[in-house]
N, C-alpha and C positions, 0 to 999 in steps of 0.2 A: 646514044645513051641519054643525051637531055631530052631528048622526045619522048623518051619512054618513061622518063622522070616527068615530066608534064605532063602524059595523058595520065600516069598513074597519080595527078595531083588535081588536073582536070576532073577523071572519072569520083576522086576523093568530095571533090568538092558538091559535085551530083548527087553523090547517094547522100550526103550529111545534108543539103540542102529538102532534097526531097523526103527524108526522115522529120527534117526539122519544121517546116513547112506545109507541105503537102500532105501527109499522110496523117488523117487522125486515130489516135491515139483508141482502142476498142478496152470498153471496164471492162477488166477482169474479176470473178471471186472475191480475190484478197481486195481489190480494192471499192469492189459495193460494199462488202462487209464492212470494211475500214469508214468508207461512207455514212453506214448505218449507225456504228458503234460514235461519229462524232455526231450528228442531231441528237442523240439522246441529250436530253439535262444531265449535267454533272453536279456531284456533292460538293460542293464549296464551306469549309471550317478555317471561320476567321483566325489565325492562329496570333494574329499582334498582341491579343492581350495577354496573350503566356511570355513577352517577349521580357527577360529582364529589365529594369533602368539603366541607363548608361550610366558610368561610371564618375562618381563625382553631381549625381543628381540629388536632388531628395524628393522621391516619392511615395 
């Protein structure tokens, strides 16, 4: 039984290595698109000057 508990921690250790190392990763769809959608320019609106004053200020 520990042999068998080893090889199945041995073979564990193979395939997470070989996933994690070895094999690269092929874009998918969802993620060229996801790609695409972040080089756009995004809208940025400064919103600090709507912030109220803190409390006990005078502004």
């Amino acid at each position: 039984m520990p042999y068998l508990f080893g090889g199945l921690v041995l073979l564990n250790a193979i395939t997470l290595g070989y996933y994690l190392f070895l094999q690269q990763p092929a874009a998918t769809q969802t993620l060229k698109a996801a790609k695409a959608d972040i080089t756009q320019p995004l809208e940025f609106t400064n919103s600090a000057k709507y912030i109220p004053p803190a409390i006990g200020t005078r502004e």
